[in-house]
Backbone bond lengths (Angstrom), bond angles and torsions (degrees), N, CA, C in turn:
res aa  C-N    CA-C-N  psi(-1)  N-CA   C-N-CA  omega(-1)  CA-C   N-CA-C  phi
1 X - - - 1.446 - - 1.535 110.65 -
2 X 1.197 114.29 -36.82 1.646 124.02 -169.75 1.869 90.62 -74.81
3 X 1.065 125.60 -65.59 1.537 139.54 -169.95 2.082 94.39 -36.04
4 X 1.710 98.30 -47.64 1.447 98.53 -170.51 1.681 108.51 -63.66
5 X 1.052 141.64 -67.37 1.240 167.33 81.80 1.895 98.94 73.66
6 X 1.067 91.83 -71.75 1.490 117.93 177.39 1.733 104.09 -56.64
7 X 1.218 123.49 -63.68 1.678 152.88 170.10 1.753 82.03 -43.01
8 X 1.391 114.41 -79.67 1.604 103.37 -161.18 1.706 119.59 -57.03
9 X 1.135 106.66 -27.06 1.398 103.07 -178.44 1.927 110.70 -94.40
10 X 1.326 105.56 -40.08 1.657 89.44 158.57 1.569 119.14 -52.97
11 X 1.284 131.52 -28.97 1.173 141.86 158.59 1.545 133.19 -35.61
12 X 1.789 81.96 -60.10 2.044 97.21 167.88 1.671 113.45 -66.57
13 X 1.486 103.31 -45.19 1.623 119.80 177.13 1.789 93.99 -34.51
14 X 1.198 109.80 -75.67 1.650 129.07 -154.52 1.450 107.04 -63.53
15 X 1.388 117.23 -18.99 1.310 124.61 -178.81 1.374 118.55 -91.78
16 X 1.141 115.71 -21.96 1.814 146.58 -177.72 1.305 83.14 -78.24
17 X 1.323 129.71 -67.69 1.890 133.69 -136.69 2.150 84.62 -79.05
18 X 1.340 103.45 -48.41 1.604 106.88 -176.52 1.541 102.01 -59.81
19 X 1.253 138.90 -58.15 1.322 125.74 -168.81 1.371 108.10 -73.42
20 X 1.521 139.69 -21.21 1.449 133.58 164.74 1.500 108.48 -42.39
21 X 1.712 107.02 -68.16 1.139 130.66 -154.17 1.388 93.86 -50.60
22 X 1.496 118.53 -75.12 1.176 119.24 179.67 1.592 126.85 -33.44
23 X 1.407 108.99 -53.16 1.569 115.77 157.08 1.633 108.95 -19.70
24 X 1.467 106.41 -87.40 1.362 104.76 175.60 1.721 138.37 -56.43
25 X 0.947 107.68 -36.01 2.042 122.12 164.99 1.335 68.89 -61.60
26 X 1.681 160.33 -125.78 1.470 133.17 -138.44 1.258 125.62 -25.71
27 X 0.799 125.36 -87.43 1.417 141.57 162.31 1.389 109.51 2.85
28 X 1.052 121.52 -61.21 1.813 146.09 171.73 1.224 114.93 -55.59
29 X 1.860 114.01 -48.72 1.197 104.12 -179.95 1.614 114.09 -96.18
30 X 1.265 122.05 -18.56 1.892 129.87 153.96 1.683 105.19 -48.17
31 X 1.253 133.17 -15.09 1.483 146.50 169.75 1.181 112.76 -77.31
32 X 1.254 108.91 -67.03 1.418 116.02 -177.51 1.472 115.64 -72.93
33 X 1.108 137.13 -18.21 1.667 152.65 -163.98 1.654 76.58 -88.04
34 X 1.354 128.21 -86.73 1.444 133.43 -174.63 1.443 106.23 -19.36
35 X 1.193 104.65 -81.68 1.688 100.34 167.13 1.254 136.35 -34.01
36 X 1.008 117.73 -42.37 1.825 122.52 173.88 1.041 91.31 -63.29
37 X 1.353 137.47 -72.58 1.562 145.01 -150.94 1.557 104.46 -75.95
38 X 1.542 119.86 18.45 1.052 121.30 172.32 1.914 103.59 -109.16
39 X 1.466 99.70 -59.48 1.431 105.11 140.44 1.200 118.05 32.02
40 X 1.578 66.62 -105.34 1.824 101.22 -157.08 1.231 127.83 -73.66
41 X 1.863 109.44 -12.50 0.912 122.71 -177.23 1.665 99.15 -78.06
42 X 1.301 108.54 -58.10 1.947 104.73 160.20 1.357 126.13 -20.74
43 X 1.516 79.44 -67.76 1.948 83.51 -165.03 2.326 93.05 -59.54
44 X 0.911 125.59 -48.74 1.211 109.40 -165.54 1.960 112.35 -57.35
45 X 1.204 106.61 -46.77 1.632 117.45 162.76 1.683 96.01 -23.92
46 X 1.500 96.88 -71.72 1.791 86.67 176.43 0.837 141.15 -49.87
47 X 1.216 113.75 -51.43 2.147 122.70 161.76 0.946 116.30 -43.98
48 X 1.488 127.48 -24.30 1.757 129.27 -173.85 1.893 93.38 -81.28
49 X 1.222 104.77 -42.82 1.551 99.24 -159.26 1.714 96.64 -95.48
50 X 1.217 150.97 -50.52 1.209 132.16 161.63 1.799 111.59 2.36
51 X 1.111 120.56 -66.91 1.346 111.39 -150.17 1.337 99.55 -94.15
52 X 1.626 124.53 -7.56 1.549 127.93 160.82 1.799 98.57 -53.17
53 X 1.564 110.82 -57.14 1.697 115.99 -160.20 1.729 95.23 -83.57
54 X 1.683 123.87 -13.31 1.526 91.92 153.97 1.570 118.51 -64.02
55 X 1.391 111.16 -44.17 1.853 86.59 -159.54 1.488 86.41 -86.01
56 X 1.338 171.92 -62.20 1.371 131.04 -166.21 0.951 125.60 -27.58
57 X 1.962 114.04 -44.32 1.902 104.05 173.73 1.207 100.83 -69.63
58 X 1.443 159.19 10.10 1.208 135.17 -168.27 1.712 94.65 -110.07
59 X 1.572 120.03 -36.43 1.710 135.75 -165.63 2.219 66.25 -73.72
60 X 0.908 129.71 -71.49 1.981 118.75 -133.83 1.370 93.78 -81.84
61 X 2.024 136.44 -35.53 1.084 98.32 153.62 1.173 140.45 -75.86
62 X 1.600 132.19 10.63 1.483 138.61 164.22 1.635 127.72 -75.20
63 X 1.246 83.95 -32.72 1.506 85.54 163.86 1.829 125.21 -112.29
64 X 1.330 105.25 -8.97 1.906 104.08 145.88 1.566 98.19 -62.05
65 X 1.220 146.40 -47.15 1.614 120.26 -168.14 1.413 105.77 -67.67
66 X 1.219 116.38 -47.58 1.432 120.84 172.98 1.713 118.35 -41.25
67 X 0.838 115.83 -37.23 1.506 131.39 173.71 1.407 121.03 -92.71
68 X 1.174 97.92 2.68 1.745 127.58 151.53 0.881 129.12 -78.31
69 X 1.266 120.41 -62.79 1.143 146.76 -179.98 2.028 122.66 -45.87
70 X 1.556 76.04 -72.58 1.590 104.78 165.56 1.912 106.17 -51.98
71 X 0.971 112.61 -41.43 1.854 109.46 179.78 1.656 100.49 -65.62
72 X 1.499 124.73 -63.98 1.125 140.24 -171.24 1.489 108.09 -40.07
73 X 1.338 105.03 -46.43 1.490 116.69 174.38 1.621 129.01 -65.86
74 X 1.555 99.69 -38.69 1.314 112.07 160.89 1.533 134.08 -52.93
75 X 1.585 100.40 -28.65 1.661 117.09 -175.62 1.302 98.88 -94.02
């Protein structure tokens, strides 16, 4: 009876220490998930606007040649 007794409460002990642990390994990874998804939310902001600042460089070098052009012609 004592052997059982002993068995059930090392039992509860080990089950207490497992649901803490786990508690925290959550905790850690609800942290880190936040972060990625902070990320990524960045890096995509960028991908949207990248291809806004390609065609501006394409409109400012089109019209620097143009303003090339027009000088070249002048001389």
């Amino acid at each position: 009876m004592e052997s059982i007794v002993a068995a059930a409460v090392s039992g509860a002990v080990t089950l207490i220490g497992v649901l803490i642990a786990n508690s925290k390994s959550q905790a850690v990874t609800d942290t880190k998930l936040e972060e990625l998804t902070r990320e990524v939310r960045a890096h995509n902001n960028f991908a949207q606007r990248v291809p806004v600042l390609e065609e501006k460089m394409k409109v400012a070098n089109h019209r620097i040649d143009d303003l090339e052009e027009k000088l070249e012609h002048r001389t």
